[in-house]
N, C-alpha and C positions, 0 to 999 in steps of 0.2 A: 504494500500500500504506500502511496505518495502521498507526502503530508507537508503541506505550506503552512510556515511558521510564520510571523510578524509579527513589527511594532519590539525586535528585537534589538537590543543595544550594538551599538556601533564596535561595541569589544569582545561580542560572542564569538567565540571559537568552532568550530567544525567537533575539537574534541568535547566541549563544555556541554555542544548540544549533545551529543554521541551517549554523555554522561548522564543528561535529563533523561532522555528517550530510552534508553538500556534499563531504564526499571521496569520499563511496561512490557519490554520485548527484545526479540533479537531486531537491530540497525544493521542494514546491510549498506545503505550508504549517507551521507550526509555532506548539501554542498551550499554553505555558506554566500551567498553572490555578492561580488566584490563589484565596485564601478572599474571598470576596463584602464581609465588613464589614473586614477588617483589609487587604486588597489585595494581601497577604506571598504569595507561592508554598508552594506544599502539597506541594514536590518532587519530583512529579509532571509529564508533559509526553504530549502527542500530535503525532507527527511525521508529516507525510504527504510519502510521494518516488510518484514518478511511475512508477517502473517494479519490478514486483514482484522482478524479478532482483536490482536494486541497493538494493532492501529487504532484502532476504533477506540480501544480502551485508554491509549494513552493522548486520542484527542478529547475526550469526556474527562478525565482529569487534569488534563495541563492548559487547556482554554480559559483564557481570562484571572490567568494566577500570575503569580511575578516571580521574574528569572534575571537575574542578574541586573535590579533596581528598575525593572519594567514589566509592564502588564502584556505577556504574549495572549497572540491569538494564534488560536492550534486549527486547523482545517481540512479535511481533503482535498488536495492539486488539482485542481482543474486541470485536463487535457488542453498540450498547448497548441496556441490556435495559427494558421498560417497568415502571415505578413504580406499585404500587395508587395510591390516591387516599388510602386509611385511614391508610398508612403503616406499616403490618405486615401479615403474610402471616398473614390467616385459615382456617387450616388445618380449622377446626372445626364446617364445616358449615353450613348456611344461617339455621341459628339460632341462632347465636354459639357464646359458650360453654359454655353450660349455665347461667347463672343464672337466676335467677326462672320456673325450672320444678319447682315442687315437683308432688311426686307425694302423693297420703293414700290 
C-alpha cells in the first residue's frame, strides 16, 4: 500500500519516517521528496508497507497526531496522474483560444 504523508517538517528523514511506520508494519520503501535545485524536503513523503491491512492501520492511527513538532496527515496515494506536455489544461478546443480568428 502507498501512503502520502504531509504537512511534515522540513527535517524529517527517510529513516525517522521508516521508524514511525515500522510499528504498524513491514516498510518496504520510503521517499522523502526533496525540491530538485535546493535539495531541502517539500514536507511531503511516500510511504510504501507491504500489507494493505497494516497500511490501513497505520493511517487510522498516525493521521492528525504530531511527529517531529507537526500535525501529519497520513492518506492513501493517489495514483499518479499524467502531465500534458503544454503545461496547462487546454480546455478550448482544437483551435486554441480564439485569437486571430477574426470574422468581417
Amino acid at each position: 500500500m502507498n501512503i502520502y504523508v504531509s504537512s511534515l517538517s522540513y527535517n524529517t528523514t527517510g529513516e525517522s519516517l521508516q521508524e514511525l511506520f515500522a510499528e504498524y508494519g513491514e516498510v518496504t520503501s520510503v521517499n522523502v521528496i526533496k525540491d530538485r535545485e535546493t535539495g531541502k524536503s517539500r514536507g511531503f513523503a511516500f510511504v510504501e508497507m507491504s500489507d494493505d491491512t497494516e497500511g490501513q492501520n497505520a493511517i487510522s492511527k498516525l493521521n492528525e497526531t504530531e511527529f517531529e513538532g507537526k500535525t501529519i496527515n497520513v492518506t492513501v496515494a493517489r495514483p499518479k496522474t499524467e502531465r500534458s506536455n503544454s503545461g496547462y489544461n487546454n480546455n478550448r478546443g482544437e483551435n486554441g483560444g480564439g485569437y486571430n480568428k477574426r470574422r468581417f
